[in-house]
N, C-alpha and C positions, 0 to 999 in steps of 0.2 A: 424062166431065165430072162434077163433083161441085156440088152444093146445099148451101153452106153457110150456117147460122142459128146464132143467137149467142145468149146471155142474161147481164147480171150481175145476178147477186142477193146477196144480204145475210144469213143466215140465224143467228138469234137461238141464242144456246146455253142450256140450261135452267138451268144457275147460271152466272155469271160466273166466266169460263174462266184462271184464275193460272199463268203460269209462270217459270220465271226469265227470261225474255225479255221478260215486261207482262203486261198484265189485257186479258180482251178481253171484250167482251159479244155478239158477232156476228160471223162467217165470211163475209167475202167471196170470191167464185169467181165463176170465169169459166165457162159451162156450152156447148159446141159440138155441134151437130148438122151430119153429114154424111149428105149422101142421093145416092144413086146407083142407077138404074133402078128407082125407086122403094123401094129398102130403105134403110130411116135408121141412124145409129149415135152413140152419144151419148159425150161426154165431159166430165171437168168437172177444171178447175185452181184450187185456193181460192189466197189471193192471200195471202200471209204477209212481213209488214212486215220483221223482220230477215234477211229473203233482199231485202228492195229490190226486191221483186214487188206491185205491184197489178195491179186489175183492167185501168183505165185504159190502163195503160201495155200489157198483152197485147195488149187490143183494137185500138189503137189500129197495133201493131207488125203484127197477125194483118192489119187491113184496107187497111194502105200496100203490102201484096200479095197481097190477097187474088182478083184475075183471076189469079195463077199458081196459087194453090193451085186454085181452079177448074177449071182447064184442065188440071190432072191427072186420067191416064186411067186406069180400076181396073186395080189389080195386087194384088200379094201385100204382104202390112201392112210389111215389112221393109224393102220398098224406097220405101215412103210415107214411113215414118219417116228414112232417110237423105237422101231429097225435104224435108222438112219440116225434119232440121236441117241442111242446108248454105241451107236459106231463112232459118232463124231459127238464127243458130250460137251466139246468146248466152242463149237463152232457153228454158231446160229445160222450164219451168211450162205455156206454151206450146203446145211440140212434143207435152209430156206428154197435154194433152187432145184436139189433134186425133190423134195416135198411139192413146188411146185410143177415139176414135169411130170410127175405123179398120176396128181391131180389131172394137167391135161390129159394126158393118156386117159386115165379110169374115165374121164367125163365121155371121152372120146368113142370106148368101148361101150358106153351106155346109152350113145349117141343122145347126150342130152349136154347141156353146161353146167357147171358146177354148181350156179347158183337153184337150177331145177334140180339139183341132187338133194340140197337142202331143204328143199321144200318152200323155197321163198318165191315169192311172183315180183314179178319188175314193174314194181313201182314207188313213188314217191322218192326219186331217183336225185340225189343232191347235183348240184353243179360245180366243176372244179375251177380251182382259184388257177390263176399265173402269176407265178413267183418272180421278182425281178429283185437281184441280189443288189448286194450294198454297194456302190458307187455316186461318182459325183451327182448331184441333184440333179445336173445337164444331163449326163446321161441315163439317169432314169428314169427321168420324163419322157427323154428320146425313145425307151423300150416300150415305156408305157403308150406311148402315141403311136408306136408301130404294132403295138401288139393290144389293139381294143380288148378289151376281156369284160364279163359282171363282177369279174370279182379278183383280186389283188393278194398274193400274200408280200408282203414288204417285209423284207430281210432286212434288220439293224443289228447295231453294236459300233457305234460309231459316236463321237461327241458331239454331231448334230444329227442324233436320232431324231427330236420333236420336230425341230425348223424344216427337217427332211418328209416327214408326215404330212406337217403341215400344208408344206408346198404341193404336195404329191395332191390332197384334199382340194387345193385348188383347181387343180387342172382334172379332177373325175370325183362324178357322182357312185360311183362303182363301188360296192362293197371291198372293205379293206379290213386284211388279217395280217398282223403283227408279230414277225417274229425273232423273236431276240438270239436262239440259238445260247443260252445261256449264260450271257455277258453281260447281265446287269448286279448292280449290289443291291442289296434291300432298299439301300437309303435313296438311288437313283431309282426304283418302281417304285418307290409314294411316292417321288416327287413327279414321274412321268407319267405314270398311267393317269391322273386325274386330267392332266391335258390331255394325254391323248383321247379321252373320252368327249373331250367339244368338238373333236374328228370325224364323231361316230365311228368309230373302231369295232369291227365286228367282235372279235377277241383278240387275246395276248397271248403266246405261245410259247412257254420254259424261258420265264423272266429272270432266274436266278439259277447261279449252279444246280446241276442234278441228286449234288446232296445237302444243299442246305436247305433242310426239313422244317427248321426252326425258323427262317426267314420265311418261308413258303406259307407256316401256318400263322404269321402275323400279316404279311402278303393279302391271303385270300381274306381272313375277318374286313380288311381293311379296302380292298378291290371293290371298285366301281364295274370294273370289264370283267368279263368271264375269262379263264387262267385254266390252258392246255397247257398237261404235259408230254413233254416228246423225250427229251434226252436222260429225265427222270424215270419211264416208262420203256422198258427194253420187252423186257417180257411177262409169263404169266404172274412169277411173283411180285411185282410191283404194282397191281392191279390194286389189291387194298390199301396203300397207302397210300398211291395217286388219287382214291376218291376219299381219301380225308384231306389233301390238300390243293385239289385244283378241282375245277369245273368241270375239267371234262380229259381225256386221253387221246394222245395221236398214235394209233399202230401202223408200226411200221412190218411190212412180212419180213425185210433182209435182217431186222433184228430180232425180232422174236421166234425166227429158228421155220417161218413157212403159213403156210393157209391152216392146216391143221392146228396148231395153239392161236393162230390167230382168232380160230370161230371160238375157240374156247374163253378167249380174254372180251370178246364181244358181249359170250351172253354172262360171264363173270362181270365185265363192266357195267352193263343193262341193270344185274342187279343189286347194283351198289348206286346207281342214279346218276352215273359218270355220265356226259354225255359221250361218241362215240364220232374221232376223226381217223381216216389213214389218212397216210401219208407215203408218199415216193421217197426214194433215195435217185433220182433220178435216172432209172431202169425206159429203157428201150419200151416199143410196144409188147414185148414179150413179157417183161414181168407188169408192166402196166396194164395189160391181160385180166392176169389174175387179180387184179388190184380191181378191176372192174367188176368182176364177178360179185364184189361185197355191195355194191353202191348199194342197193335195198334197203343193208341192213344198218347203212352209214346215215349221223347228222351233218357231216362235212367230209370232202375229200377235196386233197391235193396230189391230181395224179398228170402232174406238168411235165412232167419228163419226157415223151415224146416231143414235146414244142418247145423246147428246152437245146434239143441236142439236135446235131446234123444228121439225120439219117434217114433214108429213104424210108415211105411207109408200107409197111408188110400188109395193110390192110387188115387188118383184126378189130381196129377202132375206129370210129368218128369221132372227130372233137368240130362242136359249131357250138360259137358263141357261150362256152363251159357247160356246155350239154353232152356228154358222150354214152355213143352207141356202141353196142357189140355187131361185129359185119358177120353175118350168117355168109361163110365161105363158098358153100356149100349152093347159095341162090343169089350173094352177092349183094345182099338187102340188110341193111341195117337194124337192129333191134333195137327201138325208141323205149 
């Protein structure tokens, strides 16, 4: 039998947050606690307006059955997670956070971390970018000068994308990833991405809407820079056709429904030659959490959402200089 506890919160971001999608000023998520013979496991789904996700509407989805989710008996996370989406077949965001409190709990009972469940050892551990959304060139140099980082992701969609890069180029040596958020037209990525490649531009990230396939595959014959898909790329069905037409894949867990089809679009991606990013939706350290447990298996991650938002730190992470550790709670010592 399982203990379920709920929370929505709201949580402030330290600059107002621009993308080609709207302005926001605060992150709402839906945060789930499951408890079973007394061990807890937490999970959090933030609530993102162009997926047609709030808070609201999870909660209210989660509680019209929430005596079934109850009445389930502990097992193993995988077969919770296929419990959880044939209960909720429409709602990734969802399934995403009770599959994540799962997960902690089971890891918790095994008193090991998810990533030791797997069988993966920690190492060759990427380092996460900071993201600095679209805004005046003044104030995003101003983020960027408060917020040293190795590595940049630059949020555009704007009519001085390039001149904006450009400038950005001058003021840091820092690796820089580019992301359009899906607001360019085919004719505006061949004329941009070849500049932006005297940038050195690490990669491009969902340069064109999420279904134009046909743009995408004249795009990539024609790309100088390597072409992640994010907004193309939801979940495990997309996995084949994202590695005919980009470089590489961003998973995100709030959309692909949790850690469980997440592992599974990993080693589906691995063997189709995608290379392999997550990515936040700007989740607290709670689901930035689990988002760490992957790093191993990651070529890139962007898991800025704690340094992103106003919120005290529960201690679960280190972030120094886009290196982030797991805190062994338990000794209060970092895992490098």
């Amino acid at each position: 039998m399982l203990k379920i506890r709920y929370k929505n919160i709201s949580t402030p971001f330290h600059y107002p947050f621009q993308t080609a999608h709207g302005l926001k000023t605060h992150q709402p998520a839906l945060l789930i606690a499951l408890e079973c013979n007394g061990i807890m496991g937490f999970g959090e789904a933030p609530a993102i307006h162009y997926y047609h996700v709030s808070v609201e509407s999870m909660l209210e989805e989660m509680l019209n059955k929430i005596q079934l989710l109850e009445s389930y008996a502990f097992t193993e996370p995988d077969r919770f997670w296929h419990f959880c989406h044939h209960l909720y077949p429409e709602n990734n965001f969802l399934v995403c956070a009770l599959d994540m409190a799962y997960w902690d709990m089971y890891a918790k009972t095994k008193r090991q971390k998810m990533y030791e469940i797997w069988d993966v050892k920690w190492e060759n551990i990427p380092l996460t970018d900071y993201t600095i959304g679209i805004d005046s060139t003044d104030h995003m140099l101003k983020k960027l000068h408060e917020n040293p980082y190795p590595i940049y992701k630059i949020k555009v969609g704007s009519k001085n994308d390039l001149e904006t890069i450009k400038t950005i180029r001058q003021h840091t040596d820092a690796f820089i990833r580019v992301y359009a958020n899906a607001s360019w037209t085919l004719d505006e990525a061949l004329q941009i991405i070849p500049e932006l490649a005297k940038f050195d531009i690490e990669l491009v990230e969902q340069p064109l809407a999420k279904d134009d396939w046909k743009g995408m595959k004249t795009l990539k014959e024609q790309s100088i820079l390597p072409l992640f898909a994010d907004e193309a790329c939801v979940d495990e069905k997309d996995i084949e056709k994202c590695a005919t037409y980009f470089d590489g894949i961003n998973i995100k867990l709030t959309k692909c429904g949790g850690i469980t089809p997440a592992l599974r679009m990993i080693t589906n991606a691995r063997n189709r030659g995608s290379k392999i990013m997550m990515g936040c939706m700007n989740e607290t350290e709670i689901g930035s959490y689990a988002i760490a447990q992957f790093l191993p298996l990651l070529d890139y991650v962007d898991m800025d959402g704690p340094l992103l938002l106003q919120v005290p730190p529960l201690k679960l992470l280190k972030y120094e200089e886009g290196k982030v550790s797991l805190v062994d709670s338990s000794e209060g010592k970092s895992r490098q």
